[in-house]
C-alpha positions in Angstrom: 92.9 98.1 95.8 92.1 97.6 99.6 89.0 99.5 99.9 88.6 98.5 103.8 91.1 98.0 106.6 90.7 95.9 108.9 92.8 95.9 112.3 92.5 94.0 115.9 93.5 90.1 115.4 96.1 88.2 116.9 96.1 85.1 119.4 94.3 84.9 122.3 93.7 81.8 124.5 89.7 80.6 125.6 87.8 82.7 127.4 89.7 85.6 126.2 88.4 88.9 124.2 89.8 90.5 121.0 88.4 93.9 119.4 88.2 94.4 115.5 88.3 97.7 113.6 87.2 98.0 110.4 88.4 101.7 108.3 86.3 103.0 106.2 88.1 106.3 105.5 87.4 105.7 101.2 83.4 106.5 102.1 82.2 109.7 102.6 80.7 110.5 105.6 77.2 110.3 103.8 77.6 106.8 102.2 79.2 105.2 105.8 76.4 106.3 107.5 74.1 104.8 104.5 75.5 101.7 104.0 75.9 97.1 105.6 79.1 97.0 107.3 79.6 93.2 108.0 82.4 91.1 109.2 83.4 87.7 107.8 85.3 85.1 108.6 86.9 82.1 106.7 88.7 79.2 108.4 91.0 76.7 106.7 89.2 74.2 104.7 85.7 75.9 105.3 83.6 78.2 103.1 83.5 81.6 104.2 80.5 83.0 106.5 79.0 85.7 107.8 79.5 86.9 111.3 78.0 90.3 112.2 76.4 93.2 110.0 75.2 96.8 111.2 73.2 99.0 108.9 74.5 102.0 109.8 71.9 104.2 108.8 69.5 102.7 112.0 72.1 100.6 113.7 70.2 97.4 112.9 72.4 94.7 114.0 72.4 91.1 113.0 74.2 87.9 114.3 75.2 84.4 113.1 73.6 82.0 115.9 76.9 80.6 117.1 78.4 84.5 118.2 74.8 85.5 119.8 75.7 87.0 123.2 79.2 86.8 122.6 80.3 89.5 119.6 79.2 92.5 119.4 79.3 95.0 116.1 79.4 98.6 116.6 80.1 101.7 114.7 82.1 105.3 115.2 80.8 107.4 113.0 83.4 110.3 113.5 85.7 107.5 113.1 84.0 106.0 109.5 84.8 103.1 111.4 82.8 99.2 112.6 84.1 97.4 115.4 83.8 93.6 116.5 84.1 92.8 119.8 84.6 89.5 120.4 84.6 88.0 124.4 84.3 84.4 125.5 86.3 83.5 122.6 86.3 79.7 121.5 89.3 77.6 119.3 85.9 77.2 116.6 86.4 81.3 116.5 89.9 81.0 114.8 89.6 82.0 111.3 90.6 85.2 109.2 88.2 87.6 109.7 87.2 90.6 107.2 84.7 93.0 106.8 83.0 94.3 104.1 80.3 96.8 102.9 77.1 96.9 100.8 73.8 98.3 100.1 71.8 98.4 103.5 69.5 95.8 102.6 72.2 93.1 102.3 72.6 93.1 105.9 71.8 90.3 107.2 70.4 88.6 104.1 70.7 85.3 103.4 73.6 86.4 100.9 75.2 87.5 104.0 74.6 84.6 105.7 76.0 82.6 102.7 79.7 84.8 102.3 78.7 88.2 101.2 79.3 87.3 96.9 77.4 90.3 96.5 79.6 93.1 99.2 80.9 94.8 96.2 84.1 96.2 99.2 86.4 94.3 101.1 88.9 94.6 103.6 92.5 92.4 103.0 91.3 90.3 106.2 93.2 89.8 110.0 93.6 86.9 111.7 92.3 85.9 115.0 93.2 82.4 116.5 91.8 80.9 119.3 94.3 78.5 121.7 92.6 76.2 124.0 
């Protein structure tokens, strides 16, 4: 069952800018606004890694060192919904690209940081590719 939708990708060339939305609309307003929403991506052949994660309660943010100043993760609550905003894409950005939610203090843990095994929901992924 998808529990997260994910929406946004498609092909853009370098330099370009892509937005991300990720649906929570199986929370409740009270767990969206208690909860990690974080987005993950996977290329071909690589392991899956973590990207961006908000804690939506405070809005604490957390990056991967290679999207620093580039991506930026942002919420709607009305909405129930994360974005990822992605400029100054690069071709190493192409990958499929999901989010997925857990308890607050996962966000930016080194779980997160290592492919989210323990985000207990997860989005059926979108793909962004990057031409050079």
């Amino acid at each position: 069952q998808v529990q997260l939708v994910e929406s946004g990708g498609g092909s853009v060339q370098a330099g370009g800018a892509l937005r991300l939305s990720c649906a929570a609309s199986v929370f409740t307003y009270s767990r969206f606004n208690s909860t990690c929403i974080a987005w993950f991506r996977q290329a071909p052949g690589k392991e899956r890694e973590g990207v961006a994660s908000i804690a939506t309660g405070d809005r604490s943010t957390y990056y991967v060192d290679s999207v620093k100043g580039r991506f930026t993760i942002s919420q709607d609550n009305a909405k129930k919904t994360v974005y990822l905003q992605m400029d100054s894409l690069k071709p190493e950005d192409t990958a499929m690209y999901y989010c997925a939610a857990a308890a607050p203090r996962f966000c930016g843990s080194g779980d997160f940081r290592d492919g989210g095994r323990y985000f207990g929901y997860w989005g059926q992924g979108t793909q962004v590719t990057v031409s050079s």
